[in-house]
N, C-alpha and C positions, 0 to 999 in steps of 0.2 A: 587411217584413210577412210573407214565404212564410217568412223566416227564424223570424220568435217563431210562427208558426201549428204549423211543426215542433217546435218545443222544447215547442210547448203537446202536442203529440201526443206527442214524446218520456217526456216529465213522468206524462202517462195514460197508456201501456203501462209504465214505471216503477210506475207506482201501481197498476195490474192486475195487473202479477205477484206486487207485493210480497204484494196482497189474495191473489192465487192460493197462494202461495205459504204465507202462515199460514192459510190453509184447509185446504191439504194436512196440514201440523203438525198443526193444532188435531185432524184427521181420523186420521191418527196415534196419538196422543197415545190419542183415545178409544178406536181399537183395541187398542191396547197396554193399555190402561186392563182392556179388556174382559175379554181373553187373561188379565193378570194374576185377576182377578176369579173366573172361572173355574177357573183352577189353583189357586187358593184352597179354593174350594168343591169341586173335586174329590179336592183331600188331606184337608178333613175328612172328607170321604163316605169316603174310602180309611182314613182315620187313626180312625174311627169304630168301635168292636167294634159286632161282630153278634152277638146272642144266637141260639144255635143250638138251646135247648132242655135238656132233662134227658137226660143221656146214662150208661148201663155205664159207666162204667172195669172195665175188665180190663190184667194184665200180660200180656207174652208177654218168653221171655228164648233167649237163643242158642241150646242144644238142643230145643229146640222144635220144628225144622222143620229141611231140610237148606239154609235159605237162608246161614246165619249172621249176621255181619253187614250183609248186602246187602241194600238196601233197592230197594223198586217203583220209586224213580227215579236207584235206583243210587247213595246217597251213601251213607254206611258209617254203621250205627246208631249211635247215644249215647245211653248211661243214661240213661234220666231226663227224654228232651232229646227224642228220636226218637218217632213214637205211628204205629199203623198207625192208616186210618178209611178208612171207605168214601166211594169216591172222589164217590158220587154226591149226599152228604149235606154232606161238606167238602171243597173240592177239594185236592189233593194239591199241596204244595208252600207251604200255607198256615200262618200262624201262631196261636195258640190257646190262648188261657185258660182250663185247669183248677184251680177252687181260684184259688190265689194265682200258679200256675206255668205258663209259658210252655212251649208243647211243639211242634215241628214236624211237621206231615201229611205224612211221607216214603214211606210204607207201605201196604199194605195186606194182607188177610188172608182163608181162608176163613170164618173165623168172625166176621170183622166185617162185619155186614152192617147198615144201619139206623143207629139215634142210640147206637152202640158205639166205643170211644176205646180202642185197646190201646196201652198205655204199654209200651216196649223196656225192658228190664232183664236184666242180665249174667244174675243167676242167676234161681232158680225164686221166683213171688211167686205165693200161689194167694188174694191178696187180689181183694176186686171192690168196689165200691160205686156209687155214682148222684150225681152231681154234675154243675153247669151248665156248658155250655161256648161260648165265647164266639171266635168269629173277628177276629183283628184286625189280618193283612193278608190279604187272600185271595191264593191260590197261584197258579201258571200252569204245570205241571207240562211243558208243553212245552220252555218257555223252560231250568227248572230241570235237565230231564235232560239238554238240549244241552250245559249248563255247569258238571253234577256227573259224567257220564256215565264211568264206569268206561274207562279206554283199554287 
């Protein structure tokens, strides 16, 4: 009798844990669920252009200034590819649609101040016009100069 009273008891802590035990999973499962869920909707937010508005394009090109090639966060300009802006309208290190083209926030400048986009180019371009420009990853210039930073 004390014998099958045990095995009865054995049997329900058996069946208790096993309950505990896909509770914990199940409880898992949903937080994992959640996390994933999340990181979802934060790479579209991230993966998302921002309209920034109607902005100058102006050129700026290597004689221009005594910087040269040396950019505000220190990576070396590229044609076409590099743009100064002011740091406080798009943040520096960000990515950006002008037109149809893709241009990098590496720079900055005294004359760019406000919703002004200087596109880097070798030689002189004393073109200007006004066109939309679109953010679409935003920058972290701290991060980018720890990991372009001139040695």
């Amino acid at each position: 009798m004390l014998q099958e009273a045990l095995t009865d008891v054995d049997q329900h802590y058996d069946k208790c844990k096993q309950a505990d035990e896909q509770k914990r999973i199940a409880i898992e499962k949903k937080r994992q669920e959640k996390l994933r869920r999340e990181r979802i909707r934060k790479e579209k937010r991230e993966n998302t252009p921002i309209y920034m508005g109607r902005f100058k394009i102006t050129y700026y090109w290597i004689g221009e200034d005594n910087w040269g090639y040396r950019t505000a966060l220190g990576v070396r300009s590229s044609r076409f590819y590099t743009v100064a802006v002011d740091p406080d309208v798009i943040p520096l290190g960000s990515k950006i649609i002008i037109g149809h083209d893709i241009y990098w926030a590496v720079d900055t400048g005294s004359a760019v101040k406000g919703n002004v986009v200087d596109i880097f180019s070798e030689s002189r371009l004393d073109d200007m016009y006004h066109d939309d420009v679109w953010i679409i990853r935003k920058g972290s210039s701290e991060r980018l100069a720890l990991k372009y930073r001139h040695k």
